[in-house]
C-alpha atoms as one frame of an Amber mdcrd trajectory, in Angstrom:
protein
  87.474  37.258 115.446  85.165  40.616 116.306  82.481  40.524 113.920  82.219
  44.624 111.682  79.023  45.688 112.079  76.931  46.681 108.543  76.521  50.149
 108.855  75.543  53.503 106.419  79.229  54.329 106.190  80.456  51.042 105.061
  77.264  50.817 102.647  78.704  53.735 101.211  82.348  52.383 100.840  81.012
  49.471  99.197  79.019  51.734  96.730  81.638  53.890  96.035  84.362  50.567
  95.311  81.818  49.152  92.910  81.047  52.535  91.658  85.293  52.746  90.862
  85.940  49.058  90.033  88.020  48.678  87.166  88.840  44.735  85.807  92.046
  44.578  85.003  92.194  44.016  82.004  94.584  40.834  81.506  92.269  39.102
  83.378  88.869  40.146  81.329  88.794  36.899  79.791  89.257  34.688  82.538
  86.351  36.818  84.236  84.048  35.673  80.997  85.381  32.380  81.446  84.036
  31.614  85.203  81.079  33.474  84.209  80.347  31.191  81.565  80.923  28.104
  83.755  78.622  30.326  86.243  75.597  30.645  83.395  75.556  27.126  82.604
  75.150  25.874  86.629  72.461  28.834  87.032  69.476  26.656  87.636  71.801
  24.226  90.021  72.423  27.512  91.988  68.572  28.529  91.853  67.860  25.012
  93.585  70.203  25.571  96.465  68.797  29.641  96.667  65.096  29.529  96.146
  64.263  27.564  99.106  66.442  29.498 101.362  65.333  32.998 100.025  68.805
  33.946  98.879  70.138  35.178  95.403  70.901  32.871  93.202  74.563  34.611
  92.367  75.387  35.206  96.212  75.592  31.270  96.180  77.626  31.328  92.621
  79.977  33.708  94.054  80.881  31.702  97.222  81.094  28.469  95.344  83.900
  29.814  92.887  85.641  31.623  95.528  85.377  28.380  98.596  85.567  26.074
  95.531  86.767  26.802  91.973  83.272  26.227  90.744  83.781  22.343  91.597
  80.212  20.331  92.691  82.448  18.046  94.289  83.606  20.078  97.570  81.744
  21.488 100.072  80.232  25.133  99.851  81.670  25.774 103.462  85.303  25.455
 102.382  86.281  23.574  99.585  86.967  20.287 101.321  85.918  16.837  99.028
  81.832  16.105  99.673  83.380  12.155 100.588  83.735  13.353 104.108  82.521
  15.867 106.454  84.447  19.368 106.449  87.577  19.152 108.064  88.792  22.820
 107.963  86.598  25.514 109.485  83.835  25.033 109.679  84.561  21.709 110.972
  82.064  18.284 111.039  79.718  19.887 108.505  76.988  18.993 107.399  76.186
  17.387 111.328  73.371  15.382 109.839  73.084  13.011 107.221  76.155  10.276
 105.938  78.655  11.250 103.398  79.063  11.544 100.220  77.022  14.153 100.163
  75.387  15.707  97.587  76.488  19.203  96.670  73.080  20.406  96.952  72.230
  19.208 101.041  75.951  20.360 101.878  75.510  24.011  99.976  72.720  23.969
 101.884  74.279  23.211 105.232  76.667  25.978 104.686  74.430  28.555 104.112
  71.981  27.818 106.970  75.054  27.576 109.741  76.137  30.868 108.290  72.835
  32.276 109.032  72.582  33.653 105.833  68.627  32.592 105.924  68.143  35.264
 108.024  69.888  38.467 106.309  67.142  40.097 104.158  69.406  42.912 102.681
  70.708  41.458  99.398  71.169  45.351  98.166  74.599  45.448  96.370  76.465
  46.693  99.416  74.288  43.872 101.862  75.820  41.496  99.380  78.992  42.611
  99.404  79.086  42.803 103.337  77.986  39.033 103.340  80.178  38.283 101.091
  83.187  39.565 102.964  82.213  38.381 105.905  82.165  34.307 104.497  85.455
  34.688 104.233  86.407  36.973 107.752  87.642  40.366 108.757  90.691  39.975
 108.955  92.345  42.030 106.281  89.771  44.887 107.390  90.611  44.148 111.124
  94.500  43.667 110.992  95.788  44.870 106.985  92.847  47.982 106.334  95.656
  49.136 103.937  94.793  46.420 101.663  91.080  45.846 100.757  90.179  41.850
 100.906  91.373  40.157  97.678  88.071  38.025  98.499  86.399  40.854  97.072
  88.994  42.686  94.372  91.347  39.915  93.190  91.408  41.075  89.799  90.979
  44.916  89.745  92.062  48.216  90.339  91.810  47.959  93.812  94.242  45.379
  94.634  97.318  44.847  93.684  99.309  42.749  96.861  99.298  41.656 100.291
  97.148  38.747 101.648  96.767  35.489 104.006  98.969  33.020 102.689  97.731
  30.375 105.407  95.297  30.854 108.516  96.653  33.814 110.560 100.098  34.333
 108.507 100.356  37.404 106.426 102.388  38.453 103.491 102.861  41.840 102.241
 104.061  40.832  99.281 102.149  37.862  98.069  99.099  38.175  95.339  96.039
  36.104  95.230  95.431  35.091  91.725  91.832  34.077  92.523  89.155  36.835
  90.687  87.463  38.345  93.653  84.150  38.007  94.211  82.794  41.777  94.048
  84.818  42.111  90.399  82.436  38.866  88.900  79.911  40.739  90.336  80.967
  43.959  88.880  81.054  42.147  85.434  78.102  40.393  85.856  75.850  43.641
  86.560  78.135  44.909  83.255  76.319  42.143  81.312  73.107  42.669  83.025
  73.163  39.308  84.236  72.176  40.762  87.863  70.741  43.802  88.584  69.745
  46.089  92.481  66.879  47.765  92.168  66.615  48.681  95.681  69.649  50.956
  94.814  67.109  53.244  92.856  64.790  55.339  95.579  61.382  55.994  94.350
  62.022  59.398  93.681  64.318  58.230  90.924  62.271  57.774  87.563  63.889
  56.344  84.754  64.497  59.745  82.783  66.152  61.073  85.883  70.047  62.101
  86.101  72.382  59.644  87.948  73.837  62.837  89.400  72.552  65.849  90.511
  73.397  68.770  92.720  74.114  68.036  96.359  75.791  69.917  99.013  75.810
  67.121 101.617  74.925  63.610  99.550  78.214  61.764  98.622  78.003  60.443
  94.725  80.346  57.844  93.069  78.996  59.608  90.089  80.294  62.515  91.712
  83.806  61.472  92.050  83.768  60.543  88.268  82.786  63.598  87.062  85.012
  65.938  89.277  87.866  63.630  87.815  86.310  63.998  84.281  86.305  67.814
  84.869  89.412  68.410  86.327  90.934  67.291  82.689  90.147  70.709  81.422
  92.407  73.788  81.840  91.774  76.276  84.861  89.657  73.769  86.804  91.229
  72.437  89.668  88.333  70.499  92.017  89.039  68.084  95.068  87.506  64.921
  94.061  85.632  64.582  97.027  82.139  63.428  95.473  79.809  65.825  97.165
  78.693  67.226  93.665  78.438  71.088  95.011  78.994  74.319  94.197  82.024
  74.306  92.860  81.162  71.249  91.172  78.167  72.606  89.336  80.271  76.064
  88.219  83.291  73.596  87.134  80.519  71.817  84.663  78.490  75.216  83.542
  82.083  75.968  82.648  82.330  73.213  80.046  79.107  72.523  79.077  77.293
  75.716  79.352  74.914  74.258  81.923  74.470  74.005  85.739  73.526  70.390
  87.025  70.068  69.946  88.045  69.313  71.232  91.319  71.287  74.043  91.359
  69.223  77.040  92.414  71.527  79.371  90.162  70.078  77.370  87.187  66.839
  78.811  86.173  66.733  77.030  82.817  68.534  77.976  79.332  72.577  77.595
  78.364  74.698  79.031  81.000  71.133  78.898  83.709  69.940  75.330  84.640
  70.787  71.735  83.569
């Protein structure tokens, strides 16, 4: 299968997804519930990533979604630790004599993936990785529906998946919680956190949003969606906080964003 290149543009879809992501909410407490199971395996998971360089809840998020959580099936694919893996990736771990131990075979899997050598564990690096363990294909061959590997569970999917290798189903619905929406939770509960997603330019008393004619802001998209609520502003929710963007907020709060050069300070002059 051709491999999708990480790139800017798909750094900024993943942004603006996790920026958007909404957990449905008949499934919030099933999301606390594998994050529970998650907490109390944390220092299992810190064995496995410390060594390897890796974050600790890149390796919890593969092992619920290849395995339910269970420490008896390989990290590669779920298959039982009594044997090597029989589905793909097949014959893993090479070395060594089953049983094996959760620990060498999580290992295993996360060395052949080559995930020892990826040093972008940003939020969308993560997110890239993570789609990638489980393939391209619904990016490849279904872009209509974005990978329930990732959004099981939220606003962004609703249908449509692999119901075996290489047979698709328009109308079937994983009822696994995708991996990006326990993430999403997770950074909710401030259980991970990205600070590379902060530049160094961005102090702590800084706005999340601030004028732009050419940056793209998930903020952005919020807040022209916010605005558009009120009567005799109509803006395209395009997330390039602008112009038009600015005036629509003066208009209901008395105040231009910050950057604006038509704000010079005071109500109705800067932010």
């Amino acid at each position: 299968m051709p491999k999708i290149r990480f790139s800017a543009r798909l750094a900024m879809e993943y942004r603006r997804l996790f920026a958007t992501c909404v957990i449905d909410e008949a499934r919030l407490a099933e999301v606390e519930e594998i994050l529970e199971k998650i907490a109390q395996h944390r220092r299992r998971y810190l064995q496995v990533a410390e060594p390897l360089s890796l974050p600790w809840h890149f390796v919890a998020l593969v092992h619920h979604m290849e395995a339910s959580l269970d420490f008896s099936r390989h990290l590669h694919n779920g298959d039982p630790l009594t044997a090597r893996t029989v589905r793909h990736p097949a014959g893993r771990p090479k070395t060594g004599h089953p049983p094996f131990t959760w620990e060498e075979s999580a290992a295993d899997a996360l060395r052949c993936r080559r995930l020892t050598t990826w040093k972008d564990w940003s939020l969308p690096g993560t997110l890239y990785k993570l789609e990638e363990y489980n393939g391209w294909g619904y990016r490849l061959y279904h872009p209509h529906v974005l990978s329930p590997y990732l959004w099981s569970g939220s606003n962004h999917y609703r249908r449509g998946k692999y119901t075996a290798d290489g047979v698709w189903s328009e109308t079937a619905v994983s009822r696994q919680i995708g991996a990006a929406v326990l993430l999403r939770r997770m950074a909710e509960k401030g259980l991970v956190d990205f600070p590379k997603e902060l530049s160094p330019k961005d102090a702590p008393e800084r706005p999340l949003l601030v004028y732009s004619m050419t940056e793209w802001s998930a903020y952005a998209e919020e807040l022209q969606r916010f605005l558009n609520r009120f009567p005799g502003i109509y803006l395209r929710v395009d997330g390039f906080p602008g112009r038009k963007t600015s005036a629509a907020f003066r208009k209901v709060t008395g105040f231009y964003l910050m950057g604006d050069p038509r704000g010079q300070g005071g109500p109705g002059r800067g932010y």
